[in-house]
N, C-alpha and C positions, 0 to 999 in steps of 0.2 A: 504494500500500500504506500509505503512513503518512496518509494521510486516515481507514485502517481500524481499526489497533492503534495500539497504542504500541512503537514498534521499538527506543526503550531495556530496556523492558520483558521483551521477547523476545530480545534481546540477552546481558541479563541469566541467562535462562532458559537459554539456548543455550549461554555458557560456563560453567554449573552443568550438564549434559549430557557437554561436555568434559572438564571435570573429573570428574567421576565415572568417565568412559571410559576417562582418563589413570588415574585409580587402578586399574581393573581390570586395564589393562597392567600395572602395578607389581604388583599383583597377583597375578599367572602369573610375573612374574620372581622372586616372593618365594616361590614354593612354597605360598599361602593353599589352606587348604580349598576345595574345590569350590563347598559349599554357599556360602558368605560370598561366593566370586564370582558366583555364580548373584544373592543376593541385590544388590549391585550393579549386576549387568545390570539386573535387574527396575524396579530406582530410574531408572538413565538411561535406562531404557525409559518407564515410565509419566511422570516429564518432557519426556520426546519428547511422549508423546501428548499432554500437559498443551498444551507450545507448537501443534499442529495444532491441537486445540480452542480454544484462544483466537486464531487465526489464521480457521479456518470459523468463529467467532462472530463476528467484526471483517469478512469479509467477507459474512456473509449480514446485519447491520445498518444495513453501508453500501453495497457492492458491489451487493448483491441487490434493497434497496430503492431504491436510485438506479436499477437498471437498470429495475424496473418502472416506477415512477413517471415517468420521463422518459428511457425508451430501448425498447427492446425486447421485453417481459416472456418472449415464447415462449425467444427467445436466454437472454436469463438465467437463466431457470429449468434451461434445458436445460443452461447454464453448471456452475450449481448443482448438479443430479445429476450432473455429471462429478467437481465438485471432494471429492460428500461419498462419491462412489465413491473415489478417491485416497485420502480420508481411513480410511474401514472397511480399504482395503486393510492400512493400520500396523496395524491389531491384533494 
């Protein structure tokens, strides 16, 4: 995997996801409007999908084109539609 991304990176990404999650709990303890936690959700949602799509791009640059080039291609491809099925699934 770190031949693909940068895992500080995503690291980064990841405990900006937590924290925003950790507010929302605070959030439902403090009585907040509905909407403002809805908006909330929405944010460590769409950072979730932010880290997936830089995760499928880091590996169909490297993963995918290494498999072709000097592995496989049918395997990887086939690799491939699995992982960007996983991925459509988050939406």
């Amino acid at each position: 995997m770190k031949k693909c991304m940068d895992p500080g990176n995503l690291q980064l990404r990841i405990r900006k996801v937590v924290g925003q999650l950790n507010a929302v709990e605070k959030m439902l303890d403090k009585d907040v409007p509905c909407e403002d936690i809805l908006i909330q959700l929405n944010a460590a949602k769409s950072a979730l999908h932010k880290v997936g799509q830089i995760i499928l791009e880091g590996h169909l640059k490297h993963c995918v084109r290494d498999g072709i080039e000097h592995g496989n291609p049918e395997k990887t491809i086939s690799d491939f539609v699995k992982a960007l099925e996983h991925f459509s699934r988050m939406s």
